[in-house]
C-alpha positions as CSV (number, residue, x, y, z in Angstrom):
1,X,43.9,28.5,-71.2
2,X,40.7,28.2,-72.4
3,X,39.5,25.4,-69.9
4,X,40.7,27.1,-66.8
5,X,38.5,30.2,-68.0
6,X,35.3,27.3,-68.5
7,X,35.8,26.8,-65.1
8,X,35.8,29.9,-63.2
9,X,32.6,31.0,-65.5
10,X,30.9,27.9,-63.8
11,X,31.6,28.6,-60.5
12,X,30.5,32.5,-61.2
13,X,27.4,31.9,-62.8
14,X,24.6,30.5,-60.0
15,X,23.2,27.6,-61.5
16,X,19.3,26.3,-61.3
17,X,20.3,24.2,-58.9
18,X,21.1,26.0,-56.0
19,X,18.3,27.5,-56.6
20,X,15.8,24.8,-57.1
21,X,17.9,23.2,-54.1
22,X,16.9,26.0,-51.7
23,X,13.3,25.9,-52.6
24,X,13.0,22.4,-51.7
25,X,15.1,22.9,-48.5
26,X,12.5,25.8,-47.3
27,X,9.4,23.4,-48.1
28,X,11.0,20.8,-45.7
29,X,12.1,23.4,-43.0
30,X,8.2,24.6,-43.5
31,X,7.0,21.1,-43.4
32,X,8.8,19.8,-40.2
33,X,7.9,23.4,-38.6
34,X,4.2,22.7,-39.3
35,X,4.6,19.2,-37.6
36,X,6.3,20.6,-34.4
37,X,3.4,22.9,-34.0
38,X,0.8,20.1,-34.0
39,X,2.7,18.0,-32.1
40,X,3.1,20.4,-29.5
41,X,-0.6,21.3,-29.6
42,X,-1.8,17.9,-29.4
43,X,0.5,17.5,-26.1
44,X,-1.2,20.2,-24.9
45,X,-4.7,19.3,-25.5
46,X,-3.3,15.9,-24.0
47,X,-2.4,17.1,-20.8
48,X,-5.6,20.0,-20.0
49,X,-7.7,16.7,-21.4
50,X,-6.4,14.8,-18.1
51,X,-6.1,17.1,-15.8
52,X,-9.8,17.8,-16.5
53,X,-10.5,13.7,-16.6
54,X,-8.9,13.7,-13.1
55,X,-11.5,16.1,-11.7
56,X,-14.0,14.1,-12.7
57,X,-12.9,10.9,-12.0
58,X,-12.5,12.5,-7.9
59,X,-16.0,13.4,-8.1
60,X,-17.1,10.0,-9.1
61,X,-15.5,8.5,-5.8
62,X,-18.6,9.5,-4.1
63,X,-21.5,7.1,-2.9
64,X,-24.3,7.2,-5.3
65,X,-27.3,7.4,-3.6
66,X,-29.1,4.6,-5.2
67,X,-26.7,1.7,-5.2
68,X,-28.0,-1.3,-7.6
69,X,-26.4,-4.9,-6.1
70,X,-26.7,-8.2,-7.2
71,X,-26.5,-11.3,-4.2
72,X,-24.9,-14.5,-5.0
73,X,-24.8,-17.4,-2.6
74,X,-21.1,-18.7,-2.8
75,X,-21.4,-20.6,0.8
76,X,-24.3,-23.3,-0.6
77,X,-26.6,-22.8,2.6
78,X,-30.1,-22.4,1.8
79,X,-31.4,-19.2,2.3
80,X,-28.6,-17.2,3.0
81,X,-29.1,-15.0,-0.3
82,X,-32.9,-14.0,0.7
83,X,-31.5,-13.3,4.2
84,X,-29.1,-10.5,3.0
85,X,-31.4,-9.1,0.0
86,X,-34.2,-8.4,2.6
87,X,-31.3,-7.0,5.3
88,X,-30.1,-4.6,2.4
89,X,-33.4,-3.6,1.0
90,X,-33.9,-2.2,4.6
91,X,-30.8,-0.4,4.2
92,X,-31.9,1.7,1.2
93,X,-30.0,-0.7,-1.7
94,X,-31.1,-1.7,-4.7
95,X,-31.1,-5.6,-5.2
96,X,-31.8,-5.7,-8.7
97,X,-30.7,-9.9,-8.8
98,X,-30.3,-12.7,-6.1
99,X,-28.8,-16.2,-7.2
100,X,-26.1,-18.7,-6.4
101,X,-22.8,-18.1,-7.2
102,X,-20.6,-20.7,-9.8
103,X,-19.6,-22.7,-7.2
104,X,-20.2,-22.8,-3.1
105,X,-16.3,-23.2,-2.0
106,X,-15.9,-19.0,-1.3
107,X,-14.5,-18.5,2.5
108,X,-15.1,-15.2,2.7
109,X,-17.3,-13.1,1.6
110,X,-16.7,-10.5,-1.3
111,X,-18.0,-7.0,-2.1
112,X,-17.0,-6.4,-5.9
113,X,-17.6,-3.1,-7.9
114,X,-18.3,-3.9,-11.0
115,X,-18.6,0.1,-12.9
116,X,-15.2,1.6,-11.3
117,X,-16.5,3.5,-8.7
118,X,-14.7,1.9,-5.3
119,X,-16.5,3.8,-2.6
120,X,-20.0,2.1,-3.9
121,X,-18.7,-1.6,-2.7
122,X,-17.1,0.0,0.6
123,X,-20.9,1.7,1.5
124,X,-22.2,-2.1,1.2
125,X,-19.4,-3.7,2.7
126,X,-19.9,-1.5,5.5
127,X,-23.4,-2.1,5.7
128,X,-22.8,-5.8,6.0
129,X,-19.9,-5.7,8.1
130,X,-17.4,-6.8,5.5
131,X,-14.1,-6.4,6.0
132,X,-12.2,-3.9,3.8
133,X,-10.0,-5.8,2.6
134,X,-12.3,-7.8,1.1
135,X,-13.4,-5.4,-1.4
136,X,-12.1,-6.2,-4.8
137,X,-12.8,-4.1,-8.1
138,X,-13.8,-6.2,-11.0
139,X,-14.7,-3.8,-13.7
140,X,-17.1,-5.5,-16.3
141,X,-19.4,-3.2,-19.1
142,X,-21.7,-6.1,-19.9
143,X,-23.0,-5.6,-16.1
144,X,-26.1,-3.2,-15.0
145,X,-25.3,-3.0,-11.7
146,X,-22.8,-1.2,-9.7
147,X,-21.8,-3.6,-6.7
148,X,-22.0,-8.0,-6.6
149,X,-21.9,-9.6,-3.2
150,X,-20.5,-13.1,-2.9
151,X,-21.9,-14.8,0.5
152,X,-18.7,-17.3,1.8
153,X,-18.6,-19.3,4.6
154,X,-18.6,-16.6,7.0
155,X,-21.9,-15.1,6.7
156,X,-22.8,-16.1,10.0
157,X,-20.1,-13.1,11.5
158,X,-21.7,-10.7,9.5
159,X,-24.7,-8.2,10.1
160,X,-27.2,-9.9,8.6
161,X,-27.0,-12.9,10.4
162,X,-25.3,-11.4,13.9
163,X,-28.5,-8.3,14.3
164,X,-31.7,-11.1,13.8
């Protein structure tokens, strides 16, 4: 009889335990509350972050008003670079660099932005006469310059060449 009365006093009497149990429960409920909150506010600052980023980036699709350009020869005729430099100084751009390109095999010429900001190469591809679709976006920080033209093989269809 005695051992049947041991047990019901241990089952009565609330042990550390439980107690110690339910402390460390609460901590962790507290803890994983704490992280739910942060990650919630990070997902929010997230979001307003890019929303405002896109407003920006919609501004930057403007012209700027001083466009800096660099001219490579890609066709190999002699002379061709110094003919489009002077026909886009007169058009208010910037040709900070004139040169040959790698190599003299390009078809067509290409209008590339080099800083992210498309509507620069289509104001100089219009200029020239360039088709649009030859407008390419090569994004590259160790540039200073905002647009490269390549000269191909069909220079002599384009403005420079067809207004002299």
């Amino acid at each position: 009889m005695k051992k049947k009365n041991i047990k019901k006093r241990k089952k009565q009497i609330p042990g550390i335990k439980s107690t110690t149990n339910n402390f460390f429960l609460n901590i962790i409920i507290f803890l994983l509350a704490a992280i739910i909150i942060f990650v919630s506010y990070s997902l929010f600052v997230k979001i307003t972050n890019q929303s405002d980023n896109g407003i920006e980036n919609n501004k930057k699709q403007t012209a700027s008003e001083i466009i800096q350009l660099e001219v490579l020869n890609g066709c190999g005729v002699a002379g061709v670079a110094d003919r489009f430099t002077d026909f886009l100084r007169e058009h208010n751009f910037d040709v900070v660099n004139v040169g040959n390109y790698f190599t003299f095999n390009v078809d067509e010429t290409i209008v590339v932005d080099r800083i992210g900001n498309l509507e620069n190469a289509r104001k100089v591809a219009r200029s020239l006469g360039v088709q649009r679709t030859n407008v390419v976006q090569q994004l590259n920080n160790n540039y200073f310059l905002d647009v490269s033209v390549i000269i191909g093989k069909d220079y002599y269809k384009l403005k420079p060449i067809k207004e002299e």
